[in-house]
N, C-alpha and C positions, 0 to 999 in steps of 0.2 A: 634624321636629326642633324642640325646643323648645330658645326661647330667650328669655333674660332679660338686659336693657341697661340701663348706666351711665345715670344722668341723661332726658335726653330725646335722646340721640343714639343712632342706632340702626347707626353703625359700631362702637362699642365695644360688646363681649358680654363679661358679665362669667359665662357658662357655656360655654366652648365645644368640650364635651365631644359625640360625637355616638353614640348608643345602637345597641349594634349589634344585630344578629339576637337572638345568644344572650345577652342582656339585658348585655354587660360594656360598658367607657369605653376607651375608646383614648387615652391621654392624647399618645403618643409612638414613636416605631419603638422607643424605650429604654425604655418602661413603658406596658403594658399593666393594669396593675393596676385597679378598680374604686376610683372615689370617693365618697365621703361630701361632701354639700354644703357639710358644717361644715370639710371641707377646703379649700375653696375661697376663699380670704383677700377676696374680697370686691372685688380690684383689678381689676387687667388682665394679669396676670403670671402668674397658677397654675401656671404651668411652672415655674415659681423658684423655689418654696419648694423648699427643702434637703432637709424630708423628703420632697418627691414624688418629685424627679428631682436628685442631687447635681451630676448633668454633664448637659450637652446637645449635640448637634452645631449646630455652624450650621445644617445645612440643618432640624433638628428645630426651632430658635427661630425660625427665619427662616417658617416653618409654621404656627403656634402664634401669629407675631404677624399672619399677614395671617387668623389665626380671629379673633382680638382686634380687627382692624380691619373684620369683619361680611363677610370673602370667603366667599362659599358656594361659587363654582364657581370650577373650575380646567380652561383651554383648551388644548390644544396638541398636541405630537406630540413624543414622549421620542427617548433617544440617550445616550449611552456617558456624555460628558463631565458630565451632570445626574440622573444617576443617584442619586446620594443623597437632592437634591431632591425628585425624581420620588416616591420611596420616603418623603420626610418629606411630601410632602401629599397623599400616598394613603393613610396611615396618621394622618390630621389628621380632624377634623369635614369639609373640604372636599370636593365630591363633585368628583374628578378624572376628566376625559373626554377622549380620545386621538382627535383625527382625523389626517386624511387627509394634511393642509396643510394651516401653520402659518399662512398668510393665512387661511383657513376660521377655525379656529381664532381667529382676530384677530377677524374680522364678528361669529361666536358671542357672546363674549366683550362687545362693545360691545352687540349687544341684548339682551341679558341683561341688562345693567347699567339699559338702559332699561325692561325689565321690570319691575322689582323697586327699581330707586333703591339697588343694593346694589354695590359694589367688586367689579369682576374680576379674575381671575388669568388671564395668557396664557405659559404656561412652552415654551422652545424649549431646545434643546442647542445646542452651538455654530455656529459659521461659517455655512453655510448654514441654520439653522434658524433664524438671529435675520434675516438679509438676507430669509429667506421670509416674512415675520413684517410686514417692516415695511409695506408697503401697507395692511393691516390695523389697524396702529396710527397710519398715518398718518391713515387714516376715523376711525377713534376719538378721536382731537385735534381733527380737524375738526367731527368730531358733537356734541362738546362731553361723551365717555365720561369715566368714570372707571374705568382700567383699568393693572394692573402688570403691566409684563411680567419674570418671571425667568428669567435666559438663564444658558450656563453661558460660561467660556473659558477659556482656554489659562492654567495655574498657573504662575507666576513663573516658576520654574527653566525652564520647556520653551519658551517665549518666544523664538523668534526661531529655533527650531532644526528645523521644519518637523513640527510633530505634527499628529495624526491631527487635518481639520477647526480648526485654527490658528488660533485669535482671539485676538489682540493688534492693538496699533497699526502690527506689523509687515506685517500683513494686514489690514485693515479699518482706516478712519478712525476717528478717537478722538471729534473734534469730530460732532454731532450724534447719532451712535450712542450713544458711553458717556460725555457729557458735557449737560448741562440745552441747551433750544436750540427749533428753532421745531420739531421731531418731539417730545421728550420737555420735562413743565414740570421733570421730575426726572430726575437717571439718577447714577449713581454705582455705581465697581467696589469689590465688598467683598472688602479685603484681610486683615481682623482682624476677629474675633466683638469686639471693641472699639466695631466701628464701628455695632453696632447699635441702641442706645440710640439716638445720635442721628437714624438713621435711621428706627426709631419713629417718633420725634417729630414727625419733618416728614411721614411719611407721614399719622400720625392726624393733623396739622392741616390737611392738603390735604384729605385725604378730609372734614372738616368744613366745609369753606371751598364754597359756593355755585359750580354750574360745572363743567365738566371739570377733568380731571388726570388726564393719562397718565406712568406712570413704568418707568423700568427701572433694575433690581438686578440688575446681574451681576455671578456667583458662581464665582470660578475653581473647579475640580474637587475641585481638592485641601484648599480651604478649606471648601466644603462640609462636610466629615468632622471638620472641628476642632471642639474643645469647647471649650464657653464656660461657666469658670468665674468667679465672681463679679463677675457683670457683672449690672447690675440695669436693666430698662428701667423707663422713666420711668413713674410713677404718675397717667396720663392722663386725665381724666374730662372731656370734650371735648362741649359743647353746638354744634349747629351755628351757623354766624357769621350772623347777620342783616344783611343788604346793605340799608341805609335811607338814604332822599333825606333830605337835611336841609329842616327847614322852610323853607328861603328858597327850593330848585328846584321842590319841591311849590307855594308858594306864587306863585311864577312861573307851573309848568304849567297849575294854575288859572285865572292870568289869562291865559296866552294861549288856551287853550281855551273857556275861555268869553265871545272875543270875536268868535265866528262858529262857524259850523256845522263842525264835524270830521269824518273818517272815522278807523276805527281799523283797522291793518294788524298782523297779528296772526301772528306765528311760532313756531318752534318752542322759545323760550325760555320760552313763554307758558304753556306745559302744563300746567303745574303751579296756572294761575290764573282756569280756565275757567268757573270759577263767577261768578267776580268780574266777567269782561269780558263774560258773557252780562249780571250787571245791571247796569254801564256803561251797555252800548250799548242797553238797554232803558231805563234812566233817562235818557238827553242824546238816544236819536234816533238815536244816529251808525248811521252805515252801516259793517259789519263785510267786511274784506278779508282774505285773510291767503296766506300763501307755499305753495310745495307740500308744506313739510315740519310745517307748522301745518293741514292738512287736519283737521275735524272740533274741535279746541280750541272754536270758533264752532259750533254747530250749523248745516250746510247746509242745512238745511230750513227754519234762520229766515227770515223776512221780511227783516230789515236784513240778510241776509247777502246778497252783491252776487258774488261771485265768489275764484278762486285765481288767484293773479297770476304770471307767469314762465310758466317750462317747463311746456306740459300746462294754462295756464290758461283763462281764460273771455275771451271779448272783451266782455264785461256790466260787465267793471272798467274799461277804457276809453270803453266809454258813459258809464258813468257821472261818469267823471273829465271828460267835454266836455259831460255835460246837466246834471250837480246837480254841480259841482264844488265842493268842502269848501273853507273855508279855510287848516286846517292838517290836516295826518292825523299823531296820536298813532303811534305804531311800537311796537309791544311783542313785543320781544326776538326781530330778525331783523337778521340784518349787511346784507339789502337787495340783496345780493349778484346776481350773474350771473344766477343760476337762478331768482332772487326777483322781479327789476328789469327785465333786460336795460340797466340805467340809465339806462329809458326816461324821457325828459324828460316825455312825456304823463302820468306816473303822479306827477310835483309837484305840490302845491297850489302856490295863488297864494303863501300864506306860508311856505311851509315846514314842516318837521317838527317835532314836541316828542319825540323818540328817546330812549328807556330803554331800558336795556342793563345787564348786570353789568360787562360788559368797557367800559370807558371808552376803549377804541380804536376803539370801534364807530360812534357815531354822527358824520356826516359823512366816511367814508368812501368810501361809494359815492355819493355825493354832494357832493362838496367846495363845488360853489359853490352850493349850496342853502342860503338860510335853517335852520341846524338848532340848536335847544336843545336841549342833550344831559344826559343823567339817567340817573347811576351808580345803578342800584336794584335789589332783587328786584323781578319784575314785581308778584307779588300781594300786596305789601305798598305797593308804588308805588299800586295799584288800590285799593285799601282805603283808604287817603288820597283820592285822587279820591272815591269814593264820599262821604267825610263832604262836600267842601266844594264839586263843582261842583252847579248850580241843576238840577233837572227841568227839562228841553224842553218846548216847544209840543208837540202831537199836529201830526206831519205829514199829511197829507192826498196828497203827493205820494208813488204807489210808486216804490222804488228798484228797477233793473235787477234781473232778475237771472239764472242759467249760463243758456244756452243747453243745451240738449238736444233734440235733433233726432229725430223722429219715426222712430222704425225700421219699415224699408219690410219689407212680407213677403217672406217666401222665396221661393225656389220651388221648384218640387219636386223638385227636386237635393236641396238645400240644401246643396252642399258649394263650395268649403270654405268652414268656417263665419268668417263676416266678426267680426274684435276687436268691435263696438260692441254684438253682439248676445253675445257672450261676457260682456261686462263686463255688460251687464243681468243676464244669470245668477248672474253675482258678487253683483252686487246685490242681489238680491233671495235664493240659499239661503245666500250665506257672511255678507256684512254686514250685512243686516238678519236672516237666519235663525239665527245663531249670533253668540257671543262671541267669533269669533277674529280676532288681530290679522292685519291682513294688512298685506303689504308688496310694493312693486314695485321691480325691479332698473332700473338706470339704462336709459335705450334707448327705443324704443317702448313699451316696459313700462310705462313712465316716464309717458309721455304718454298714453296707453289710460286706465290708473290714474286716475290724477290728474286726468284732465278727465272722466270719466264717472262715475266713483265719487261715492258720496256717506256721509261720517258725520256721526252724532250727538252723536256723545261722542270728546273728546281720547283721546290715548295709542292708537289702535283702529288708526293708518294710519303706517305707516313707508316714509320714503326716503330714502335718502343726497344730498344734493345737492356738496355741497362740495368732495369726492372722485371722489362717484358712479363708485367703481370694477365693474366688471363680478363678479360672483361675490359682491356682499358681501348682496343677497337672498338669493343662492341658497344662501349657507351661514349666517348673518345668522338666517335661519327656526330654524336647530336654536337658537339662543340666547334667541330671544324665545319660544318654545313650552316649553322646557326652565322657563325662570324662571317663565313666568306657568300653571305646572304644568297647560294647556290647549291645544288647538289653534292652530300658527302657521299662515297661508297664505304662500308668496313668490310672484308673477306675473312671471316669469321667463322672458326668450328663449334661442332654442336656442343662441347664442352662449353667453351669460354659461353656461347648465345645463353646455355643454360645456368652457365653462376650468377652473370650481371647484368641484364639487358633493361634497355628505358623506351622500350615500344610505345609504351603509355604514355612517357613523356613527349617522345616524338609527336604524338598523336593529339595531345592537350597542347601543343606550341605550334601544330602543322610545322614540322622543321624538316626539310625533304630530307631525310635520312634515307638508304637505301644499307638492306643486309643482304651479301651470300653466303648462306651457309654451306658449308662444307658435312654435310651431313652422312658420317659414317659409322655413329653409333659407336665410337671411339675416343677417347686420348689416343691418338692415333700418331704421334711421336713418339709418345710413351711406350704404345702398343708395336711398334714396327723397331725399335730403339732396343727394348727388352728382347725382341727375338732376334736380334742379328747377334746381341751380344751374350745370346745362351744363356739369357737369366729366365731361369721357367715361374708359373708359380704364379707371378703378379696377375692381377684383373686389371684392365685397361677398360673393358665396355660398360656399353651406355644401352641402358632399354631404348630403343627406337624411339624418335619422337618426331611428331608431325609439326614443324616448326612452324609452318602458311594457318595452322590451323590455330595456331596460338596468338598469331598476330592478329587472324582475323580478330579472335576475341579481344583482343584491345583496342578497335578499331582502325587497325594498319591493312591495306590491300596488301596481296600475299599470293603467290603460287606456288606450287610444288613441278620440277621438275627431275623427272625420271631418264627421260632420253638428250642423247646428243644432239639431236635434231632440233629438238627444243629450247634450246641454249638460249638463241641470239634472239628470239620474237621475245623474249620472257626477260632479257635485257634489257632492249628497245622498250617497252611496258614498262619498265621500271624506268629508265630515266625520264620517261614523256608523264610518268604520273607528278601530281601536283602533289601528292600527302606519302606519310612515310611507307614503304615500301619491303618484301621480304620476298626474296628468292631462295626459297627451300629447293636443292641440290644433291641430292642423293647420288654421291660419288663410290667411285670403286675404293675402298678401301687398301683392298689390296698392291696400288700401285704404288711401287718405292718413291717416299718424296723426293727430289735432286739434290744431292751434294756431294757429287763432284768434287768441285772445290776442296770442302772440309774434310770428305775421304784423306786426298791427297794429304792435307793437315795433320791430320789425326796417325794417320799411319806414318808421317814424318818425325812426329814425337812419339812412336812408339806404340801406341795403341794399338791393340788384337781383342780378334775376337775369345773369349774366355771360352768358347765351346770348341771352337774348331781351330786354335792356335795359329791361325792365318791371317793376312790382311786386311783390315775394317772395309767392310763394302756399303753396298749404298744404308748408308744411317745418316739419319738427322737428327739422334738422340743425343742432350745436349751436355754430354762428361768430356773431357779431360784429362 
């Protein structure tokens, strides 16, 4: 689909006509007619000129403007009450796609967004459809997505009198669902095609503004249908907002950085600035660290790169924080958080942090009594300042630590079942270094496996929830970031999460090369491995065995089941060469302690012991504090 944008903002389109088969423009569910470019007034409005369309419905404008605000994809699962909606952005440039569950639907939705750096749509029908929904949108706030959700509800008159699937305030809370708050940065119910100008408005200037933004529009039934005469949306031309440090904190971060050796800790805010912090840390020396959701922004394979800190990381960042300890460690753009930090004290320099952030609620946070100078900034604009004014480094002569990877023992000649560490080599070596596809791990072991064996080269290639880290949001997560980056996704997914939420089906009705491995150990097997280090007896962690290649077949996904090590890498290769969605059932050892290293050291830094055997936390990746 070809398109052409306002200015140098690439959410306004000022064509957002989409060319169908039999070569005509779909302007509207109310006009189908074919355009002439020289029809096209040049703005953001084309739906409003008089001669194209004299009336519109709400649900038609409200369609037409999230094209105008550069939505390609639309998420969700339709229903009675959002029926006209449904119908105005399937008949829009929009490609509208129908899962399973409306939380799928949500994960989609937000990797996509990561995909492509382009606005989602996650549309629901009422009552249950928006409550199904929200987990999904609450990862996407947390991810830092930009994502709208349009929901339908209960029209004035019917309000209170018990209709089909009921949403009002009579049934559902008003505050945080259909009011702004810490789930939505917008939400507002549209009572009048009056009200959508200004609604516009705030939307194209969120969607410009640096950052997430999750919104919701909901649209009672019966307003949907209304027509909006002479009502004019705002004449928009919307550059994005540049988030810059003034010269005095620039001129500060200078001086404090260049009054000792630094490390730079590197997150998923950073993404976007991977160039820049590769020649940093080559110009000053620093040693490069970064979170698990910042995996590969740093090349892994540098030299100055030292390890992943948190959940799944290396214990090569804790070496190194007690042999070459930095002065101060630069932060760029990571809240530092739980899954980042554990708020390990070992992981402070002696001075503290100099923390850039967009969010100015960010730094000192997970750190309150920590030395922190804090710096409202885009990262790689923050970087690019650096660059001009701090001095070249000495050539160090000392190596810096660095992951840990443990020599894999041979098989034998079983080889079943096949152990996680020799599974992730296989990863390694046909999907991440043999192919282009983004891979992602779902929270759990997954998590940890992932994250501490894997290795990239290049940002944007490795996706994981931390914040949320809800279960299923891999496992469906995959259809959005494969769908956008019009290429192969991987999700490394345990039989848990595949069994709460998975969109095989979907996959299969959109042909979208999704590729699943499961981690197949008849377990919550963080749960399960987490509860016995820490002598808590008692709990049930298993899963009746399930044949996951046998369940995909049934939906029409090609599928294998693999039992041996040997097996691995031809059942790879198969999956990435296949054209339609794909599942690698994995029958792993259960038994093998997941890696953390890292967090060990963490955990027993703040204290933590085992409650059964009053000694040192050992290998756990269960996730307390």
């Amino acid at each position: 689909m070809s398109q052409n944008y306002t200015g140098s903002n690439p959410l306004i389109t000022t064509e957002p006509y989409k060319e169908l088969p039999e070569n005509r423009y779909v302007e509207s569910v109310s006009d189908s007619r074919q355009l002439d470019e020289s029809e096209n007034n040049g703005g953001i409005q084309p739906f409003l000129n008089d001669e194209i369309a004299p009336t519109l419905s709400v649900a038609d404008a409200i369609a037409q403007m999230l094209v105008n605000l550069g939505v390609s994809y639309a998420f969700g699962v339709a229903g009675g009450a959002m029926a006209s909606i449904w119908g105005a952005l399937s008949n829009s440039s929009i490609e509208v796609l129908n899962f399973r569950h409306e939380a799928g639907a949500a994960f989609a939705a937000t990797e996509a967004y990561f995909a492509n750096n382009r606005p989602t749509v996650v549309f629901t029908t009422a009552g249950p459809g928006i409550t199904n929904a929200l987990t999904g949108l609450f990862a996407a706030r947390g991810e830092g997505a930009k994502v709208i959700l349009l929901s339908a509800c209960t029209s004035a008159p019917q309000r209170g009198r018990w209709a089909i699937q009921e949403t009002s305030t009579y049934t559902l809370p008003s505050g945080g669902i259909f009011t702004s708050g810490a789930l939505f940065n917008y939400a507002i119910t549209i009572e009048s095609a009056a009200q959508l100008p200004q609604i516009f408005r705030k939307l194209a200037l969120a969607m410009a503004q640096p950052g997430g933004f999750v919104a919701h529009l909901s649209i009672p039934t019966a307003v949907q249908t209304s027509l909006v005469e002479d009502i004019a949306l705002p004449q928009l031309d919307i550059s994005p907002f540049p988030m810059t440090a003034s010269k005095e904190a620039i001129a500060k971060s200078v001086e404090l950085l260049s009054s000792g050796p630094f490390a730079i800790w590197v997150g998923f805010g950073a993404r976007d600035a991977a160039a820049e912090i590769l020649e940093l840390a080559e110009k000053t020396g620093a040693a490069v660290i970064c979170s698990p959701r910042g995996k590969g922004i740093f090349p892994e394979d540098h030299p100055q790169f030292v390890g992943v800190t948190g959940l799944g990381g290396h214990a090569s960042v804790l070496t190194y924080m007690e042999e070459q300890p930095p002065l101060r460690t630069l932060v760029l753009g990571t809240r530092l958080g739980e899954p980042t930090s554990f708020w390990s004290s070992a992981l402070v320099p002696k001075r503290g942090f100099v923390h850039v952030d967009i969010d100015p609620e960010v730094p000192g946070v997970a750190y309150p009594h920590v030395e922190t100078f804090g710096v409202r900034s885009d990262i790689k604009t923050f970087v690019k300042e650096l660059l001009q004014q701090l001095p070249d480094a000495a050539d160090s002569t000392m190596p810096l630590p660095r992951p840990e990877h443990k020599a894999i023992e041979p098989s034998s000649d079983v080889d079943y079942p096949v152990r996680p560490e020799v599974l992730m080599a296989a990863i390694q070596k046909i999907v991440v270094e043999g192919s282009d596809a983004v891979v992602m791990a779902e929270c759990g072991n997954s998590f940890t496996w992932s994250t501490h064996l894997l290795q990239f080269a290049k940002a944007n290639r490795y996706r994981v929830s931390t914040g949320v880290g809800a279960m299923g949001h891999a496992v469906t997560g995959v259809l959005g970031a494969a769908l956008a980056n019009n290429s192969k996704a991987v999700g490394i997914v345990g039989d848990g999460a595949m069994l709460m939420n998975n969109e095989i089906s979907t996959a299969v009705k959109y042909k979208i090369p999704a590729i699943w491995i499961v981690l197949n150990d008849a377990r919550y097997n963080m749960c399960h491995q987490g509860m016995k280090i820490l002598g808590l007896k008692g709990a049930d962690a298993t899963l009746p065995p399930t044949n996951f290649a046998m369940i995909a077949r049934g939906m029409g996904a090609e599928a294998i089941v693999v039992v041996r090590e040997s097996d691995i890498e031809a059942a790879l290769e198969q999956a990435i060469a296949s054209t339609v969605p794909f599942l690698i059932d994995v029958v792993i050892d259960a038994d093998r302690p997941a890696p953390s290293g890292g967090r060990n050291k963490s955990l027993a830094a703040q204290g933590v012991k085992s409650s059964a055997a009053k000694n040192a936390v050992k290998q756990v990746s269960f996730p307390m504090v």
